[in-house]
N, C-alpha and C positions, 0 to 999 in steps of 0.2 A: 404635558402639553398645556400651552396656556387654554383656559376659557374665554371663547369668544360670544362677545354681547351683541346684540344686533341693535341699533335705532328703531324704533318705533314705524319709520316710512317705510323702511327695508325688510320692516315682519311682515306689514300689511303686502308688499309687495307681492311676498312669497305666497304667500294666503290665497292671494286673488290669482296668482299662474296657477297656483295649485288646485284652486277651483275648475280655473280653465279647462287643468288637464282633467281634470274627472269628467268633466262635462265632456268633451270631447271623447273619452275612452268609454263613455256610460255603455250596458250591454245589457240585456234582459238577463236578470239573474239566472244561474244554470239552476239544473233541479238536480236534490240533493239521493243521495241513495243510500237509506243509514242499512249498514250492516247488520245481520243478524246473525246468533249460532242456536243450535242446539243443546237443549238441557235435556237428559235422559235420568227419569227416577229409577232406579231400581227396587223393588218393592214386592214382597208376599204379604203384604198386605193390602185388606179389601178397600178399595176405593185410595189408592194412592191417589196424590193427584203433585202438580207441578212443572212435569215436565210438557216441551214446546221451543220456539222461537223465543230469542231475547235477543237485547244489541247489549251492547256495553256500559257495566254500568246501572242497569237496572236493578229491585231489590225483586228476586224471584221468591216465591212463595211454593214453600212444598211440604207434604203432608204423606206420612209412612203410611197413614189409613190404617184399618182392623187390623189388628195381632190376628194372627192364624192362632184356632183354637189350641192354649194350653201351653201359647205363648205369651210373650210382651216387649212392648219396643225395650231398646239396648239402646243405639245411640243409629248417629248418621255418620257416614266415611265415605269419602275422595279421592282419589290419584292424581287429580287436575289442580289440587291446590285451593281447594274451594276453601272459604273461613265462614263455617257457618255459625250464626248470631245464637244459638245453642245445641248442640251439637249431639246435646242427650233428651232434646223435646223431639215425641215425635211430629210436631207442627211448630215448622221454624222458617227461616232466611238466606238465603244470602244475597251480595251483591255479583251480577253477574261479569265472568271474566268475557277476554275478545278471544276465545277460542269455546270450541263444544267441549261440555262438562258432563260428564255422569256424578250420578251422586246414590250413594245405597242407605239404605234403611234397612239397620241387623237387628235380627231380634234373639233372645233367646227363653229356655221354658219356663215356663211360670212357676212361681216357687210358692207352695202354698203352705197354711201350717202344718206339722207333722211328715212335710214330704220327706223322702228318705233320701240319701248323700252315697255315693259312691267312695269308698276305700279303698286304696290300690300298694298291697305291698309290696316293692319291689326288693330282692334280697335273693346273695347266691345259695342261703342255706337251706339243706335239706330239711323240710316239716314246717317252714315260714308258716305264719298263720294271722290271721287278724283283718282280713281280707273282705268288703261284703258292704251291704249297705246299711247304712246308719244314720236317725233323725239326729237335726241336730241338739246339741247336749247331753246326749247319748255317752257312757264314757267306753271308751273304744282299747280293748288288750290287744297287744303286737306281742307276735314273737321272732326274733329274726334267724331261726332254725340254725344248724351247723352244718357250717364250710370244711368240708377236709382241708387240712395242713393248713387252715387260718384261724383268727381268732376276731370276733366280736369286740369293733371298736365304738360307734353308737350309729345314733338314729340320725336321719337328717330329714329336710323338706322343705319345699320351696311356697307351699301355701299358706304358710301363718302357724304351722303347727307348733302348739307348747308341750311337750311331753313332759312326763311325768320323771322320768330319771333318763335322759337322752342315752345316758352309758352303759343300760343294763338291756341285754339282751329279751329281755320280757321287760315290757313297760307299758304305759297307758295315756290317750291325752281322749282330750275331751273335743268331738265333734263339732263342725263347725257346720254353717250354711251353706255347703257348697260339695264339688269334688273335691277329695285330694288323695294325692301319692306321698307315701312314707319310705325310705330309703334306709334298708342297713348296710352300714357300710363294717368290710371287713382288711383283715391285714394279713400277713402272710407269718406264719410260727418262726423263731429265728431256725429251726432246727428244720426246714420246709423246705422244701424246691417247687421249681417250676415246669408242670408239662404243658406243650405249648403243641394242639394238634393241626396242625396244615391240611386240608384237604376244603375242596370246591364242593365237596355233597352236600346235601340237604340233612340235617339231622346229626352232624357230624360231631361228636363228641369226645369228652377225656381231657380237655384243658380244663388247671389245676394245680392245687401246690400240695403238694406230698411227702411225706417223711421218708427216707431212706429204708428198703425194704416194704415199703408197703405196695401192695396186688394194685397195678394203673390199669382199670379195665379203659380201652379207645374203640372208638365207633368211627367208620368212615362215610356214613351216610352212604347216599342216594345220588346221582348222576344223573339227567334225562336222558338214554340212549348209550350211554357210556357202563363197563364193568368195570370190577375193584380189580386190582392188578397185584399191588403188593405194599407192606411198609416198610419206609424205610427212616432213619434215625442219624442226629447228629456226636450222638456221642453211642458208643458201644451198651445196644442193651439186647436183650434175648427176647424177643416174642413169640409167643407159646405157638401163633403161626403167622407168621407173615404173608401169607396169601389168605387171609380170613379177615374180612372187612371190621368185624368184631374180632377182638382180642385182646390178650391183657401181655402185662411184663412188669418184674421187681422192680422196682425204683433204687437208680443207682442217687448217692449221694453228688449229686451235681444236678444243674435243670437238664432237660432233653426237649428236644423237638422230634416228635414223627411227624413223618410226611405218608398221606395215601398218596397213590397214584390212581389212575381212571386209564382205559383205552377205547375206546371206540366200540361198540359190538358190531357184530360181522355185520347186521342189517341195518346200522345205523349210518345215516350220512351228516357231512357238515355243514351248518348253519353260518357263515362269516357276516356280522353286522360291521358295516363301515361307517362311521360319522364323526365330525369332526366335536358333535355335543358331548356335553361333559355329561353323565350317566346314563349311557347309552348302552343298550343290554340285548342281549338275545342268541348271542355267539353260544355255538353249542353243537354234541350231538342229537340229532332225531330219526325215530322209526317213520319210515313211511304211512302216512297219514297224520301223522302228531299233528297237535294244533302246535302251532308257532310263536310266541309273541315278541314281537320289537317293538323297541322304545329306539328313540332318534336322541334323546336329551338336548338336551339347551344350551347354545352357542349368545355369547353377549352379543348383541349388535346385531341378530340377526333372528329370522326367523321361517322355521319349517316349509319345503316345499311341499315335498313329494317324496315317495319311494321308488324305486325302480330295483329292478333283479338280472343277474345274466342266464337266469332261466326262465322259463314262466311259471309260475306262480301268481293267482289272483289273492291281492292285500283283500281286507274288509275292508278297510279304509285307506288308500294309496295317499288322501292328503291328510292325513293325521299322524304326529308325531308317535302315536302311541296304536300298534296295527298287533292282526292276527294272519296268517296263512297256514294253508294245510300244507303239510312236509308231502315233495315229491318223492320220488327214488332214485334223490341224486342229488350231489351239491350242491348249494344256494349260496350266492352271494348277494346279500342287500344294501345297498346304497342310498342313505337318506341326504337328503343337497338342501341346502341352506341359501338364503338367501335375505339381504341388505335390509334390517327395515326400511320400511318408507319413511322419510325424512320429512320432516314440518317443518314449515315456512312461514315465518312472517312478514309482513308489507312493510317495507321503510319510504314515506314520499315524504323528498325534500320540496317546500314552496319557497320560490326565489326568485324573482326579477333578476338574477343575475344572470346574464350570456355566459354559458359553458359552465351554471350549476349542474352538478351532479350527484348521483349517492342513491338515486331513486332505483327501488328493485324488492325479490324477495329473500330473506335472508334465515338462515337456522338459529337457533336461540347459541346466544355465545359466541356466534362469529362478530369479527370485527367490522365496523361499519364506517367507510370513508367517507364524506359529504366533504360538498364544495360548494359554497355559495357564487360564483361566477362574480363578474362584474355590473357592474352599471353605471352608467356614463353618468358624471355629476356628480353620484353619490357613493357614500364610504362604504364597509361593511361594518355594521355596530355588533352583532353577538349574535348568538343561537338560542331556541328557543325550543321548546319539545313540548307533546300532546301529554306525554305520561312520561316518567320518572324515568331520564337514562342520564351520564355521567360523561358529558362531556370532555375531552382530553383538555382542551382548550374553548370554549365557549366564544371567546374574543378574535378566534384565528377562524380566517377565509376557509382553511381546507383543515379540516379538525378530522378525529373519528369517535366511535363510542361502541360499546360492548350492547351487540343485540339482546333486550329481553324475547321475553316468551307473552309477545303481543304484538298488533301492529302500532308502528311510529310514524307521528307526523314533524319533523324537525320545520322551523321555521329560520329562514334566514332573514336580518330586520338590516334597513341600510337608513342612514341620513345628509343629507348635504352637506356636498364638501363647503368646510367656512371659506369666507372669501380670504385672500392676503393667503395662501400655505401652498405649500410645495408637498410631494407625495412622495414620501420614502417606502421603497420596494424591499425585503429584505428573502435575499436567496437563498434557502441551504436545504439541506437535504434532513435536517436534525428533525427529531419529534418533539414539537412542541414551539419551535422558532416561535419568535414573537418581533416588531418591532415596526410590523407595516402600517404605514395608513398616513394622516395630513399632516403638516406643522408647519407654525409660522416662523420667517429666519431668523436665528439666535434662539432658538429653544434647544432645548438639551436632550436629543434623540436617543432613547434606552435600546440593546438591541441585544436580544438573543437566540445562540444559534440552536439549540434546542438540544437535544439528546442525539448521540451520534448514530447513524445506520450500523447495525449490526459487524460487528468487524472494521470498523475504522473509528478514526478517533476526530478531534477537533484539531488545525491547524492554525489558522486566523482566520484575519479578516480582510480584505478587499476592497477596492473600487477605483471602477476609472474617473469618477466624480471629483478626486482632488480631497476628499474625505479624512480630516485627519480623528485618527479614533483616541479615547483614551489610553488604551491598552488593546495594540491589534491583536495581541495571543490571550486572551479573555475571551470564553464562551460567552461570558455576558459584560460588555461593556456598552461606550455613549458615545456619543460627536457631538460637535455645534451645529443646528439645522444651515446650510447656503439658502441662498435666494432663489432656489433652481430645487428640480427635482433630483433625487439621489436612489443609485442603486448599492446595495451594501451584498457581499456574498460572503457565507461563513463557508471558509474551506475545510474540507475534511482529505484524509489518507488513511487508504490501507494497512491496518495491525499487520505487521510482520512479528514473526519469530525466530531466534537463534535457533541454527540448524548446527549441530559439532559433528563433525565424522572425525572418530579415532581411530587412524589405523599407522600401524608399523613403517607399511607398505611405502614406497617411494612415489610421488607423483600420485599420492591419494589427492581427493576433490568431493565439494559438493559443501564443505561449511559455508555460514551465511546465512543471513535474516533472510523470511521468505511471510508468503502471508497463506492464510489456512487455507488448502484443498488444492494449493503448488504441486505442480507433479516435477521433483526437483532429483534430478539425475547425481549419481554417488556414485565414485570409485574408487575403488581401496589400495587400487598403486598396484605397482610392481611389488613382489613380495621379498622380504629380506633372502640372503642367501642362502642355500638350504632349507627355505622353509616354502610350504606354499597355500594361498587362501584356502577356508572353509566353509566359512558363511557369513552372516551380516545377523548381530542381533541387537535388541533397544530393551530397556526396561519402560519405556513410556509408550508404550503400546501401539509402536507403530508399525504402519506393513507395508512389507516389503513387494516388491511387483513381484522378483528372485529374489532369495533371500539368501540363493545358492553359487551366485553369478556376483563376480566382482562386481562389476558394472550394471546398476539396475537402479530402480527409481523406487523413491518413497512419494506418500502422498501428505504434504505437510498437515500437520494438527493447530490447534490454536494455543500453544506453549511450548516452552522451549522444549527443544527434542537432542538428542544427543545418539547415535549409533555408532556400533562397535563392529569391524573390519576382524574376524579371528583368522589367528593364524597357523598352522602347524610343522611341525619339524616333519622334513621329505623322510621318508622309512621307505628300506627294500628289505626284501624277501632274503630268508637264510635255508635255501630247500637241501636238506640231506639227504641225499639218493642213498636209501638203508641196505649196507654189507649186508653179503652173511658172514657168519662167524664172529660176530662183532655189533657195536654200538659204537654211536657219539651222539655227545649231546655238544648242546651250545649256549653259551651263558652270556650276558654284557655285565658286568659291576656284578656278579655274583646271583642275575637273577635269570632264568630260563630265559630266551629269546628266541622267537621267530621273525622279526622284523628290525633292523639298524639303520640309524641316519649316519649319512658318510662319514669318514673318520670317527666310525665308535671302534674300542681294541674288544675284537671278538675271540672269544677264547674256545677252542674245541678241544674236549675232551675225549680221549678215544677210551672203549672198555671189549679190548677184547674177551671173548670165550675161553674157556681152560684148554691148553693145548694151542691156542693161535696165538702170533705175534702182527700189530699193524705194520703189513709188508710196505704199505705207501698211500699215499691218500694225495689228491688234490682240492683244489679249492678256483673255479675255475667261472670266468664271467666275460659279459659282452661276446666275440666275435673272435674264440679263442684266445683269449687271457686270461693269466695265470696269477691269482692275488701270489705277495710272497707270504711266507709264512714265516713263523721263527719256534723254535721251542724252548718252552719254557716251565718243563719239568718232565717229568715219564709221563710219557703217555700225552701229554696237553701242549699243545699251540696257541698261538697266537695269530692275529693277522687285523688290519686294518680292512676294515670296511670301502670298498669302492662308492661312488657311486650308480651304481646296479645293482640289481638280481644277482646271488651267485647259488652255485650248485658246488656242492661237497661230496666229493665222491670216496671210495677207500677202499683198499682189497686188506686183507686179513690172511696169513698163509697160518702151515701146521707152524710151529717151534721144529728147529732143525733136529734131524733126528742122528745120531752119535752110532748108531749101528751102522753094518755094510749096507750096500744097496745100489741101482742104476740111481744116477745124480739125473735129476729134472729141473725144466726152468718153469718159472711160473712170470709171463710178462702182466702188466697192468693192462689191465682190459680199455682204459682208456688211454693206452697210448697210442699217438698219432704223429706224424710228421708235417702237419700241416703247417703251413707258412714259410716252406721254400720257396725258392721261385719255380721250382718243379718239384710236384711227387714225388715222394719215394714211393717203390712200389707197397703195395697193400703188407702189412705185419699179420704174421700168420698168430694169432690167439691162442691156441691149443697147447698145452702143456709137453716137453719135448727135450730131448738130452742137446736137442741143436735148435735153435734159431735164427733165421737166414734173414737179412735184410738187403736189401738190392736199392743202391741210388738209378734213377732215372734219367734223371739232367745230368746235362755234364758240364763239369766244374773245373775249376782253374786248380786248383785243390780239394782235397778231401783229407781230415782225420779222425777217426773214431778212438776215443774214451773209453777204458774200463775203470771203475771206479775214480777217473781223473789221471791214468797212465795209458800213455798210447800205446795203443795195441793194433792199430792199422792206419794205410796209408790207399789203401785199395776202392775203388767206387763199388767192393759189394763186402760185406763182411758178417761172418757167421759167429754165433754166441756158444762154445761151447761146454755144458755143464761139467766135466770131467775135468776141464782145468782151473775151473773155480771155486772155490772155497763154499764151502754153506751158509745159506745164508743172504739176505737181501744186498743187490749191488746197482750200481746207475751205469747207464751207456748214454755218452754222448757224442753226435756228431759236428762235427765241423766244418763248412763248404765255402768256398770262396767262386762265384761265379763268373768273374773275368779279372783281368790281373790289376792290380792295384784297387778294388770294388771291394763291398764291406763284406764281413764275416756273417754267416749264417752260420747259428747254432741250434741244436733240439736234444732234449736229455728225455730218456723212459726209465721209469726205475723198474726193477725184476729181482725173482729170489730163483736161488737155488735149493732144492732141498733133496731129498734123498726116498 
């Protein structure tokens, strides 16, 4: 923008309305009300002093006072963020923050000459020693005892300690001014395994590394209310008695885990602790009267109510995380409930002569904080200003925001006269950070940008009904030449879409296509090819499905491209063998067992009669009596194509014909039936019989019956008898013609003769 000068007459001008207006707006100044907080010393020492009222800003004065005898100050510590001006005096500073501060004053004992230092060894070996208290420069012998099935690897310690030979299980360092803990650490013998004891008792021991053959004495402790039950092991070992809390067993070469068990004793009841805190304790059994103790443990973000029980029971303390009760004689359930810290606020006041400023309120440390400077008639908006240290997004933009500290803010919105001669560009968009509004004289060279897109859409151009030509309308940041006129400019934005692909087989599948995130976009996977039919809907890009079962179902788009997969399966029916006796069949497709075939697969059955039987007949039989055909194609094995249905495989099995005398008998198929004339034949008698009588019902324009394929009768009733036929299986078929020139009806039952 250019810089506009004013004349000399035209400042004075200004000067004297500006006077004007003050004179006119003059008010009795308001009275001010400075804020104050709380500083609280913390102090066991005599005559603390410091704490009180302060506002912000102040340099507070505070003093630890007397060391309690046999102490001496340490230093001073904070939560609130205090920076104290020395930190290890105990009479020191600081500057006061806009919120209440506590401040502590630690001390610890006074170290005098010759006082004595505590030794702490820590080590799994049995006979450790070196342990006790020691002045300093003292020279101090460690021993780190022995570890069954480990070996002595060195010393460690976290207090400054220099030892003498860190590697040798006996060693020495020289005492220092203070506490300290000494650490042997050990390893495990290559020749060593591991026992690893499970058990919830108190005292519970035998984990360990142990040599192959060596006596593993184990201990299952202690229980409150609960007895030992038994042990039990993950790899095969013998314990001398498994019902004995104490016990031992040879160590097999491999690790072992024993486990104790516990159960209940008869007089004990259960304790259930509910909380959603992380080390929350107290579940258990107890004898009537035990003392109880629950802890609630510590949930982030929240803190401790109360207890409550669904018996009664009196807590010691019902609002304390950490209680006692006396066990009734009977089950307890305890319920500790949590609840929200209470949340801190801070004061954000915008000051702003602009109509329809806004941003004024209280806000939590780290929310985001919107201000708006409003307008004012005349004058522009110049920039933002703030009480204490905050980061505006845009300092020069009307409607800015900034990240809340952990204090109260006072923003200041500043404005100045519009120059004379300019025209005001308005610039619209929804982006963060837009930039471009405010006055210019015409022929300047207006910059304008449309800021950072909203969340899911992107930049498109730019706009106006002003007649506006831009330099580049598809430029998030470009210019124009200012008109003589005011101008409105809007950066356009649109919604991010993404590629949606459905792959499927199926015919008349649907649903590909850009879409934009959280689309609830309907998918169909089609008609399914022939012989085959849908299964489910699945995605490697982790999308979900409403069904994922249902051809037709809806996804909910993501924000990247997604792609889902339509699966398909080949139709399969059922191969049910109704099981002979005297016999077997199986059934194979391609040489592999089968219970299920998709249509036109060549199913092959195998027949295995018994010693002594021949397969007298078998069908193969589906739908609403039909009869798949068969073919053979070797002894004993068939063939036949697959329907599409269910079928059922039936089969009789007779003796092998027998060569001696004897009455000749018929054996019919049990499923033989004449179903699918246009009349009944009467009922076929089942039972085994030197005659078989069959009787037509309807009556026909013809009739002829078949023995083996040679007419043997011409009569509407005709009898089977064994005595004129050979041994051995034979087929009967009929023949019917129902009125004259009308089609032929057939029906065939196969049967044996035997002897």
């Amino acid at each position: 923008m250019k810089k506009i000068f004013l004349s000399g007459f035209t400042t004075i001008a200004i000067i004297l309305l500006g006077s004007a207006l003050m004179l006119a707006g003059c008010k009795n100044p308001a009275k001010t009300t400075v804020k104050t907080f709380l500083v609280t010393v913390n102090s066991t020492g005599s005559g603390a002093a410091g704490g009180g009222m302060h506002k912000k800003g102040d340099t507070v004065a505070i003093n630890a006072g007397t060391a309690p005898v046999g102490y001496q100050f340490k230093n001073w510590t904070s939560a609130d963020g205090v920076e104290f001006a020395d930190a290890a005096s105990a009479e020191t500073s600081f500057t006061m923050l806009a919120k209440p501060v506590t401040v502590t004053a630690n001390f610890e004992l006074k170290i005098e000459p010759g006082d004595k230092y505590l030794v702490t060894v820590e080590s799994d070996g049995t006979g450790a020693s070196g342990g006790g208290e020691y002045k300093e420069g003292d020279t101090v012998t460690i021993y780190a005892g022995e570890a069954h099935g480990q070996q002595f690897v060195e010393w460690t310690s976290a207090d400054g300690i220099t030892f003498a030979n860190a590697a040798a299980a006996t060693t020495s360092f020289t005492m220092l001014a203070k506490t300290v803990t000494v650490t042997a650490n050990f390893e495990p013998l290559d020749n060593a395994f591991k026992v690893t004891v499970e058990s919830e008792g108190a005292g519970a021991s035998g984990t360990g590394y142990y040599e192959e053959n060596d006596i593993v004495t184990i201990k299952a402790g202690t229980v409150s209310g609960q007895q030992f039950v038994e042990w039990t092991s993950d790899v095969t070992v013998t314990f001398d008695d498994c019902y004995s809390g104490e016990t031992f067993f040879v160590m097999p070469a491999s690790e072992v885990t024993v486990t104790a068990s516990f159960e209940p004793l008869d007089n004990a009841f259960k304790v259930t602790v509910i909380s959603e805190g992380a080390g929350a304790s107290g579940t258990g059994y107890y004898i009537e009267n035990d003392i109880v103790t629950i802890k609630a443990g510590t949930v982030s973000g929240k803190q401790f109510m109360e207890w409550t029980s669904d018996v009664t029971v009196t807590f010691d303390d019902p609002y304390s995380g950490e209680t006692f009760f006396t066990m009734p004689a009977s089950e307890v359930t305890v319920t500790a409930s949590f609840e929200p810290l209470p949340s801190v606020t801070y004061k954000v006041t915008v000051e702003s002569n602009g109509a329809g400023a806004s941003g004024t309120g209280d806000y939590e440390e780290n929310d985001t904080v919107t201000i708006k400077a409003g307008t004012v008639t005349g004058l522009q908006f110049v920039e933002w200003t703030s009480d204490v240290t905050v980061t505006f997004d845009d300092p020069y933009s009307e409607e800015t925001f900034f990240i809340m500290p952990a204090s109260e803010v006072t923003v200041t919105a500043s404005f100045e006269p519009i120059p004379p001669d300019t025209y005001k560009v308005t610039v619209e968009s929804e982006g963060t950070g837009a930039s471009g509004t405010g006055y210019y004289e015409e022929n300047d060279t207006v910059t304008i940008k449309a800021g950072t897109a909203p969340a899911e859409k992107y930049f498109v151009n730019w706009t106006s009904a002003d007649g506006i030509t831009f330099d580049d309308d598809s430029s998030e940041e470009t210019f124009f030449t200012m008109p003589d006129k005011e101008v409105t400019v809007t950066a356009n934005f649109a919604v991010k879409t993404y590629p949606l692909t459905v792959n499927s087989v199926g015919t008349g599948a649907s649903g590909s296509g850009s879409y934009a995130m959280d689309a609830v976009v309907p998918i169909n996977a089609g008609t399914p090819p022939a012989k085959y039919r849908f299964v489910n809907w699945t995605s490697s890009d982790g999308v979900a499905f409403a069904n994922a079962n249902n051809a037709a179902t809806t996804i909910t788009m993501l924000n990247k491209a997604v792609a889902v997969t339509a699966n398909f399966e080949v139709i399969t029916y059922a191969i049910n063998v109704n099981t002979p006796s005297n016999g077997s069949f199986t059934v194979t497709i391609g040489g592999q067992p089968a219970t299920f075939a998709p249509e036109d697969a060549v199913v092959i059955l195998t027949a295995a009669p018994e010693q002594d039987y021949d397969l007298f007949s078998f069908t193969v039989s589906y739908g609403s009596g039909l009869t798949a055909i068969t073919e053979e194609v070797g002894e004993n094995v068939w063939q036949f194509t697959m329907p599409a249905s269910n079928v059922d495989v039936s089969a009789i099995f007779a003796p092998k014909p027998d060569e001696g005398e004897g009455s000749a008998n018929i054996i019919v198929n049990v499923d033989a039936n004449f179903a699918g004339f246009p009349d009944l034949i009467s009922p076929l008698s089942k039972s085994n019989g030197d005659e078989q009588g069959i009787t037509l019902v309807g009556t026909f324009v013809s009739t002829a019956w078949y023995i083996d394929g040679i007419l043997a009768s011409s009569a509407s009733t005709y009898t089977i008898k064994a005595e004129e036929l050979s041994v051995g299986p034979h087929s009967l078929t009929v023949v019917v013609k129902a009125e004259s020139g009308g089609l032929d009806y057939s029906k065939e039952l196969n049967f044996a003769v035997t002897r």
